[in-house]
N, C-alpha and C positions, 0 to 999 in steps of 0.2 A: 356097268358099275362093278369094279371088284370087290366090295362089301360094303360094312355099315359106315365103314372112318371115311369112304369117298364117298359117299351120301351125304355124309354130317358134314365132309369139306366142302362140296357144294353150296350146300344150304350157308352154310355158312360164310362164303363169298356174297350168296346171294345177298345176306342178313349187312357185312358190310361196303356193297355197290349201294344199298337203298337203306342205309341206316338217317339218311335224313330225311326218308318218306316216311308213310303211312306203311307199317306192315302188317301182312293177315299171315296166319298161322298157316294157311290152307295154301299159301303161294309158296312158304319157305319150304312146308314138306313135300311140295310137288318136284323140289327140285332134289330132294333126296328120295324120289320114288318111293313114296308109304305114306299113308295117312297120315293127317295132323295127330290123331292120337298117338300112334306108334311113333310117329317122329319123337313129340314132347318124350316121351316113355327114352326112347333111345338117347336123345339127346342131354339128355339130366343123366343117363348112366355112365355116359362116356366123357360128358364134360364136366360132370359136378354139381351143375347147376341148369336151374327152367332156363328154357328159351327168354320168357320177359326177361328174367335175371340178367340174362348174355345180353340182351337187347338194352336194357337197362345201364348197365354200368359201361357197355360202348359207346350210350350216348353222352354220358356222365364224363366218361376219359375227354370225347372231341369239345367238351362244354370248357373243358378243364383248358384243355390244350387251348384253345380261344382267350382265356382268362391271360 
């Protein structure tokens, strides 16, 4: 990894390949190498917002886009 934004990219691929699964916090941070605590902590500083948050209104967009 060359730092926190290829971490958070990861994760964040990972968050949407399996946004119409079941997600655990412990699988998204595995893919940014760091804990779920330090992920959540990183992730809300560099995106703005909690992981549910992000999780939330992506599912909310593909609900939309369906409509």
């Amino acid at each position: 990894m060359n730092g926190w934004a290829d971490g958070i990219q990861s994760a964040i691929q990972y968050i949407e390949d399996n946004l119409t699964e079941e997600i655990e916090i412990e699988d998204i941070a595995s893919k940014a190498y760091v804990s779920a605590f330090y992920f959540q902590k990183i992730f809300s500083v560099l995106c703005g917002l909690t992981v549910g948050e992000y999780i939330r209104n992506r599912r909310l967009t593909l609900a939309a886009e369906e409509l």
